[in-house]
C-alpha positions in Angstrom: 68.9 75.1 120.7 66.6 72.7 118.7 68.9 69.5 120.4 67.7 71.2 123.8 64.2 71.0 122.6 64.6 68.0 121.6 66.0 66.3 124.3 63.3 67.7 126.3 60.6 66.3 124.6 62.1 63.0 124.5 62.5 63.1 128.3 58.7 64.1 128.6 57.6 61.3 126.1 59.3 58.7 128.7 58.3 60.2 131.5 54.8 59.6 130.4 55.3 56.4 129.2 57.2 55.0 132.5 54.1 56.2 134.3 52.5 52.8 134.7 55.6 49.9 134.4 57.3 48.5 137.4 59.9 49.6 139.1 62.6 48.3 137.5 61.2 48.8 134.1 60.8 52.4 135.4 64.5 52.7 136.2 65.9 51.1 132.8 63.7 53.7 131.0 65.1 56.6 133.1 68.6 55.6 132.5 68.2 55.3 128.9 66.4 58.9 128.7 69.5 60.2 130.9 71.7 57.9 128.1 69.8 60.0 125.2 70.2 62.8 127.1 73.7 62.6 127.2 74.2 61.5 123.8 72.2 64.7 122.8 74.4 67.0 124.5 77.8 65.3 123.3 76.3 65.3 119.6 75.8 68.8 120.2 79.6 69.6 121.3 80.7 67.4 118.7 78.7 69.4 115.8 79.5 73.2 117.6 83.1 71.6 117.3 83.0 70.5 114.1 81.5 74.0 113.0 83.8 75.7 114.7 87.0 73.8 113.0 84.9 74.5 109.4 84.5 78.3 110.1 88.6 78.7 111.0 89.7 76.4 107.9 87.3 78.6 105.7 88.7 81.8 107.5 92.3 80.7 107.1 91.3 80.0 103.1 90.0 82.9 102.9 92.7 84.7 104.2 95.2 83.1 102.2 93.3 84.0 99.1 93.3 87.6 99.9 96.9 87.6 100.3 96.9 85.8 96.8 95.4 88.4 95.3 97.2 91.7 97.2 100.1 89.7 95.8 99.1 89.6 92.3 97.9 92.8 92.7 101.4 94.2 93.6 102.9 92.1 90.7 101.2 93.7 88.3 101.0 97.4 89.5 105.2 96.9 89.7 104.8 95.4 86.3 102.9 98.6 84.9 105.1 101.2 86.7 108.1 99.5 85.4 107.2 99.1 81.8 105.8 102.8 82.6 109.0 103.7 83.2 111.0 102.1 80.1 108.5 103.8 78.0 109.0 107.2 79.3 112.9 106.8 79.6 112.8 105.4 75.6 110.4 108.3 74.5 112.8 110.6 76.3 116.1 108.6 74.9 114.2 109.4 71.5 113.4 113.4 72.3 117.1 114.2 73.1 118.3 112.2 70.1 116.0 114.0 68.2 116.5 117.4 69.5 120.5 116.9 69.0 120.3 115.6 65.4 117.9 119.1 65.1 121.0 120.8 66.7 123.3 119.7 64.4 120.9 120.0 61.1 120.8 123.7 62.2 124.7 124.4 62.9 125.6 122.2 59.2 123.0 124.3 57.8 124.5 127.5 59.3 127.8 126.7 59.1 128.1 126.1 55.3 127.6 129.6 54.4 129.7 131.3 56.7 132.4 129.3 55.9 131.3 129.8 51.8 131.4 133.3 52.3 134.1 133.9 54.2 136.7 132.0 51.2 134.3 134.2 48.7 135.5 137.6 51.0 139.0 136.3 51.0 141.0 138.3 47.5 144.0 135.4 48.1 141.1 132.7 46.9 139.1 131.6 44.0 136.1 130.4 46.1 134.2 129.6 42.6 136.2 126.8 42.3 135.2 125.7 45.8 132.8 123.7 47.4 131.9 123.2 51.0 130.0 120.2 52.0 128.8 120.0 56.3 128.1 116.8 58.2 126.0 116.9 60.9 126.4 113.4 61.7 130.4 113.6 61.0 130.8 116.8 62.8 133.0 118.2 60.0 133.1 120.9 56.9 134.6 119.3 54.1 136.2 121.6 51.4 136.4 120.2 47.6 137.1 121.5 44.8 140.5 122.5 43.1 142.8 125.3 43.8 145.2 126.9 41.8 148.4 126.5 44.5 149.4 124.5 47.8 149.4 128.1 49.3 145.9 128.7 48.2 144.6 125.3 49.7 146.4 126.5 52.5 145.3 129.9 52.8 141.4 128.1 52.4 142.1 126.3 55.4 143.0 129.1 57.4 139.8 130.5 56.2 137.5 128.1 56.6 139.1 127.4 60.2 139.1 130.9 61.5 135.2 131.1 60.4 134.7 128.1 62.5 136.5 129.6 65.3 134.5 132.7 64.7 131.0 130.4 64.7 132.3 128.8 68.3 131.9 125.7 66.2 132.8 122.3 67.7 133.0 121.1 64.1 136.6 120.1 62.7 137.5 120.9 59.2 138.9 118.7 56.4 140.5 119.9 53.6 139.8 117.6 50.3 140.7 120.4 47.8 142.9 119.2 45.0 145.8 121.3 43.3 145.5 122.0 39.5 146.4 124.6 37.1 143.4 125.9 35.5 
């Protein structure tokens, strides 16, 4: 718009100043205003062009920086859910260990005195003599001790085993008693 104006106002200036030369001096000064004219008007293209070519390559760059960061963006919100994830599959890896070591603490812990009581019941066995030891982490009762007989460390087996049978127990037994006269 101001090239317009301006290009007007040149045009008037000559037309004023042609007013009084010759003809031919008339006509040289009326094809250089048409000239500047001219020029104005390309100069004006050129710079809408020019603008417009800015405007896109700063769209475009703008554009592409968005995408940049919707990117990262999505990088790092996979990055959270996944370490999200990890951390609530290891807490929950560390719960169910936990809650079957408890499992286990409770059946040794239950475990040792039925099986105690149930050689103490038995007339056939001096259960004084006898101890009974229950691993959790070995899932297994452990009799030691000594016994009078080889049918007597027998017979404590059979004891123990058929209290563990009784308990539903999946625990296995192991019989460490030693035979000696006492």
């Amino acid at each position: 718009m101001k090239t317009r104006v301006l290009a007007a106002a040149v045009g008037t200036l000559f037309a004023f100043s042609v007013a009084g030369c010759t003809p031919e001096a008339r006509k040289d000064v009326g094809e250089a205003g048409a000239n500047v004219g001219q020029a104005t008007e390309k100069s004006a293209e050129a710079t809408g062009e020019v603008a417009q070519g800015a405007a896109k390559e700063a769209g475009e760059n703008v554009e592409q920086a968005g995408e940049a960061v919707a990117g990262a963006a999505q990088n790092a919100g996979e990055a959270v859910a996944g370490a999200a994830q990890n951390a609530g599959e290891a807490v929950g890896g560390a719960v169910q260990g936990a809650q079957q070591e408890a499992t286990d603490a409770a059946q040794s812990a239950a475990l040792t005195p039925k099986i105690k009581n149930a050689l103490v019941a038995d007339k056939q066995i001096n259960a004084r003599t006898i101890d009974v030891d229950t691993s959790g982490e070995a899932n297994t009762v452990i009799l030691k001790g000594s016994v009078r007989s080889t049918a007597e460390k027998t017979r404590a087996a059979t004891v123990a085993q058929k209290a563990l049978t009784d308990a539903k127990s999946s625990f296995k037994l192991r019989n460490d008693l030693k035979v000696s006269k006492q």
